[in-house]
N, C-alpha and C positions, 0 to 999 in steps of 0.2 A: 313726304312733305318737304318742299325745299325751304332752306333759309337763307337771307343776305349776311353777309357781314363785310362790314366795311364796301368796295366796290365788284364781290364777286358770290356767286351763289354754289349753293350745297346742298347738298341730297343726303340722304344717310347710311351709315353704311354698319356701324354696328353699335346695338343696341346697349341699353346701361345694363341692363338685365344680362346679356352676355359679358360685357364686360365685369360685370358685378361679378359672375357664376365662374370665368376664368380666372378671376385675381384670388379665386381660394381656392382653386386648385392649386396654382401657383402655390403660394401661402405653406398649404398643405406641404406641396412636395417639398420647399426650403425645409417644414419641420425635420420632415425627413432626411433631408440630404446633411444638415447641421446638428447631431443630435446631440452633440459632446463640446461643441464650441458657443461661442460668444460674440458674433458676426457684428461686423460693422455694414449695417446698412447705409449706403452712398449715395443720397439721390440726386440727381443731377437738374438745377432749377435752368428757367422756368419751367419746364414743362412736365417733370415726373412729380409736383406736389402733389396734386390729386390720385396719383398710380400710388406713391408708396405711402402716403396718409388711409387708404383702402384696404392697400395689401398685409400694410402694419398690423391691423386688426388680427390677422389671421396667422400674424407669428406667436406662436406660444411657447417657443425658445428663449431663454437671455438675449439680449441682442440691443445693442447701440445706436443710433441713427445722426447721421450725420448729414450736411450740403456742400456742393460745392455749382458753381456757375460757370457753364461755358456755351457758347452762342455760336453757331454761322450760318443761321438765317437772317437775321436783322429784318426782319418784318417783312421779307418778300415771298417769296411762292418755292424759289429754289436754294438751292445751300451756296454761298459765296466762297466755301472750301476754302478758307481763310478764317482760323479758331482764334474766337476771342476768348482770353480767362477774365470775368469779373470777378468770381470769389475763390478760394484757394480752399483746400481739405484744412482742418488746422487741427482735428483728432489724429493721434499719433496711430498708424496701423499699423508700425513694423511688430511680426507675429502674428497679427493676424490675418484671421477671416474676412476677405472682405467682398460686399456683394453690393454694384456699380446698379441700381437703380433708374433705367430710364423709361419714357415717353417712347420713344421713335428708334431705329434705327434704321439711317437714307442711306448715304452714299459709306458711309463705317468709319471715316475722317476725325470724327469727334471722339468718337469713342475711342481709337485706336490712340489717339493723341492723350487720352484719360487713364488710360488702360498703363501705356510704357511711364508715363508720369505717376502714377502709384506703384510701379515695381519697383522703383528706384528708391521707394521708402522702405522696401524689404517686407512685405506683409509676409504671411503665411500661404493665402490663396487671394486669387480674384478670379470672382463668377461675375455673367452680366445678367440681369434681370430686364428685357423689355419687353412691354405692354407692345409696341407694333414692332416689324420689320419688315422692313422692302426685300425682298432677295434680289429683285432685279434690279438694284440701284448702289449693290453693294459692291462698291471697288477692290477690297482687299479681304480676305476673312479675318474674321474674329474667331480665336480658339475659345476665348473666356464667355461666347454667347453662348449660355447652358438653359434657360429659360424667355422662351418665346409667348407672349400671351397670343397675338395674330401674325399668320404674314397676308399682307396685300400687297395689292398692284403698286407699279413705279404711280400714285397719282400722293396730290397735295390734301391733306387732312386737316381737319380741326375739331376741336371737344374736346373735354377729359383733360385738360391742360395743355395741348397743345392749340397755336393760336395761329391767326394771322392779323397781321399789324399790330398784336397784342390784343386782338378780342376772340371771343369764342372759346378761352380757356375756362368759363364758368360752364359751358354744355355739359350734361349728363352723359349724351349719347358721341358717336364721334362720327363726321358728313366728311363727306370729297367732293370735293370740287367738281361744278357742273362742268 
């Protein structure tokens, strides 16, 4: 079933039922991999609200949760590779655990910029948790990508928190563009 939003349509691509049935696996393996620590969970708005509000459930560890905002879509279809910081981390992580929370990763620009900007506080570890990944759109690697929920194709997505022009982050399920 396609859907509009805003001036472009969508098809669907994966279901909430999977995405549901991945985010505790997920879940499951952080119990595991964390078993003696106290992890700062990092989610990265807008778009990982709905991933790590899900995946939360399924941590039965101690564990902290925190936000921080950074953008380089600005409501289009592709990444302007140009990082905006709206909000800044303001829990102290040096020592610790910390586990980077995302929605997407496109081209790795964002995250990589997220990633050396938290070393510099001295944590103990940083893992990345995302719900998608492009592999084919990924410019540089990421050593710290340890949890992948899907990888898809280089296309534009929405649901599940990620948007476009700011709509379609209330979907359950998540579409690609026709």
């Amino acid at each position: 079933m396609k859907i509009k939003i805003a001036d472009l349509e969508f098809e669907p691509l994966i279901s909430e039922s999977l995405i549901a049935e991945r985010t505790k696996t997920i879940g499951q393996q952080l119990n595991a991999d964390y078993p003696n620590s106290v992890p700062v969970f990092v989610g990265v708005l807008n778009g990982s609200f709905l991933f790590i509000a899900d995946l939360i459930k399924h941590i039965d560890i101690p564990c902290e949760i925190a936000f921080t905002k950074l953008a380089s879509y600005y409501g289009g279809t592709t990444s302007k590779l140009k990082i905006r910081e709206d909000i800044d981390l303001i829990v102290d992580i040096k020592d610790r655990d910390v586990i980077i929370i995302e929605d997407i990763v496109d081209t790795g620009n964002t995250l990589n910029y997220l990633v050396e900007k938290l070393k510099l506080r001295k944590p103990n570890s940083i893992s990345v948790c995302s719900l998608l990944l492009k592999p084919a759109a990924l410019q540089n690697p990421i050593d710290e990508l340890k949890y992948v929920g899907f990888e898809i194709e280089n296309e534009f997505v929405v649901g599940y928190g990620l948007d476009y022009q700011e709509l379609g982050r209330n979907l359950n399920s998540i579409y690609k563009k026709v």
